[in-house]
Backbone as a ProteinNet text record, in pm:
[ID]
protein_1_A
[PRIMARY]
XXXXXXXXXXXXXXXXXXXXXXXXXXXXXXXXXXXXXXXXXXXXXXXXXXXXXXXXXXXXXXXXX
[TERTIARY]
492.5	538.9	433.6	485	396.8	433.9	343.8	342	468.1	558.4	648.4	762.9	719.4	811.1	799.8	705.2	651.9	736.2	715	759.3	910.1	969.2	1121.9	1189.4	1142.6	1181.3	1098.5	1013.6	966.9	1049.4	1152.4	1244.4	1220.3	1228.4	1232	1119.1	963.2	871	793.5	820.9	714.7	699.5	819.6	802	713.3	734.1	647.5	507.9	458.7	350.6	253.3	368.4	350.7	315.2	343.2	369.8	231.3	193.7	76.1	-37.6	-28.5	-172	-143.8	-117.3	-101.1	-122.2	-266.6	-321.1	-285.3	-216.8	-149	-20.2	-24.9	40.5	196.6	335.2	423.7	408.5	359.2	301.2	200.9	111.5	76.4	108.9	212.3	314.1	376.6	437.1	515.5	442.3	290.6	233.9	191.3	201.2	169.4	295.2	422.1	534.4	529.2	474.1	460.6	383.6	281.6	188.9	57.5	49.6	-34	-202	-214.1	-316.3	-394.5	-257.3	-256.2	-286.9	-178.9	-208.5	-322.6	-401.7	-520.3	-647.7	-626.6	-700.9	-704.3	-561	-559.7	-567.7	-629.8	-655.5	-819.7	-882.4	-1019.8	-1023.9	-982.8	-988.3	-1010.8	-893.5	-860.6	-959.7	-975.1	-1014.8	-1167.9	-1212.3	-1333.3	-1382	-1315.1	-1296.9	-1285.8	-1427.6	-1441.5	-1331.5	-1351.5	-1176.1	-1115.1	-1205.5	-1186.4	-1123.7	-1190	-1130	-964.1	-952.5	-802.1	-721.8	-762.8	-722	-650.9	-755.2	-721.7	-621.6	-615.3	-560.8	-376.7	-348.3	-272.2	-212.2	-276.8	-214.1	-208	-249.2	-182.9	-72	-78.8	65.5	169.1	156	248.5	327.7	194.9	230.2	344.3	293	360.8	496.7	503.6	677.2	749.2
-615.5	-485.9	-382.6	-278.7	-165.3	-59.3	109.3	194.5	248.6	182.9	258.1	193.5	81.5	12	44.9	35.1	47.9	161.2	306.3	363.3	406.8	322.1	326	250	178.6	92.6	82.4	258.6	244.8	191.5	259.3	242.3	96.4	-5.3	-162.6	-195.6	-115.5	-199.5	-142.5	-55.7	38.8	-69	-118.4	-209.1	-309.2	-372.3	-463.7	-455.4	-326.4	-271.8	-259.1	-161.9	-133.1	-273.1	-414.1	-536.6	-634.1	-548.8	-604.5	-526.8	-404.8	-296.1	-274.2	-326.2	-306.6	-165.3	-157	-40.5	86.6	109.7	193.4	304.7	438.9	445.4	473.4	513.8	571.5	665.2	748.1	854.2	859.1	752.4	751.2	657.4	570.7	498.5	606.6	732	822.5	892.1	920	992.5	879.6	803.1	715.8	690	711.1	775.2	680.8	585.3	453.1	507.1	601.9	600.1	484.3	388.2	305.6	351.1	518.6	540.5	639.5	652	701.1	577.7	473.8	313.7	254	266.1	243.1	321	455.1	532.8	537	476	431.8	327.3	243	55.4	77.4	177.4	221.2	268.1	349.7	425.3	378.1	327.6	213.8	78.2	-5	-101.7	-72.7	-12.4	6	-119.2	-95.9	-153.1	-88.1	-133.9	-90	-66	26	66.9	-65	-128.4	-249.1	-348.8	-364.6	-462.7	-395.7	-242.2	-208.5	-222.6	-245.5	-280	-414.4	-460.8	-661.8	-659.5	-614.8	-671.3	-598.3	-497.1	-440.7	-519.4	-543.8	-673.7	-802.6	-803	-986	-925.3	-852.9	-797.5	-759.7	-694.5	-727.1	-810	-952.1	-1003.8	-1112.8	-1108.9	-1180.4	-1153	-1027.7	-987.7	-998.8
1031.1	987.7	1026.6	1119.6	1107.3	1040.4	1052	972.2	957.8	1131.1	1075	988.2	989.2	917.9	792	711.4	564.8	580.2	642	605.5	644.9	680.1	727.4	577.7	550.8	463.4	284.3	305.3	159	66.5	42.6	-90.2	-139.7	-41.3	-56.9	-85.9	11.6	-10.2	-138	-218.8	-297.9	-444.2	-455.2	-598	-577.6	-435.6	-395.1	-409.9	-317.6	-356.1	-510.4	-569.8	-743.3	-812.9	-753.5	-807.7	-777.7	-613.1	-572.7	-601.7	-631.1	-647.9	-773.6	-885.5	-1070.1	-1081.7	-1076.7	-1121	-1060.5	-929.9	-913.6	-1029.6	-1012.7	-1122.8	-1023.2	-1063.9	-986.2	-948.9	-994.5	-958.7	-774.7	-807.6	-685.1	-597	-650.2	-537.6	-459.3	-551.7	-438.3	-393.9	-380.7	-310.1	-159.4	-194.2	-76.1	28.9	-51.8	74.4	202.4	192.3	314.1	397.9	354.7	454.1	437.5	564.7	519.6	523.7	568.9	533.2	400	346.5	166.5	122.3	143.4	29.2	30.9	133.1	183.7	72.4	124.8	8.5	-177.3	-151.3	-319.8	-335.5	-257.2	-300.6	-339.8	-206.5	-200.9	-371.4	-343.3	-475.8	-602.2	-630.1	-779.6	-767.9	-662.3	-715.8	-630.8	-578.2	-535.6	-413.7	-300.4	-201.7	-39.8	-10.8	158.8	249.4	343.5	384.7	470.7	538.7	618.5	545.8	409.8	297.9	239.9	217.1	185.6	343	438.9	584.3	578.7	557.1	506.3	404.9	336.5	213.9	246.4	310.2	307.9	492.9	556	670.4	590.3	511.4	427.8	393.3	269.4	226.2	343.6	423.6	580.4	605	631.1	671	587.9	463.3	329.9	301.6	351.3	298.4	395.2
[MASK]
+++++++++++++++++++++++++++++++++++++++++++++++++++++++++++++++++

């Protein structure tokens, strides 16, 4: 899946997301709008994680769904 997929297909993937990043609120699920370089900034953000590491973690999830 790429960026544009995430974001062709938010509607489907955002619960997923919300399910995999907890601490996310809805609020900033819809600010992330399938951009994978918002979701990125709020993985950084919330769980306090190098951008390379919200890189990784968001190509597993990719690749997982």
């Amino acid at each position: 899946m790429n960026n544009d997929t995430i974001k062709g297909n938010w509607e489907q993937v955002k619960g997923h997301v919300q399910k995999k990043w907890g601490e996310l609120t809805n609020d900033e699920v819809d600010q992330i709008n399938g951009s994978r370089k918002v979701l990125a900034g709020k993985i950084q953000e919330k769980y306090g994680r190098a951008q390379d590491e919200a890189e990784r973690e968001i190509d597993e999830f990719e690749n997982s769904y």
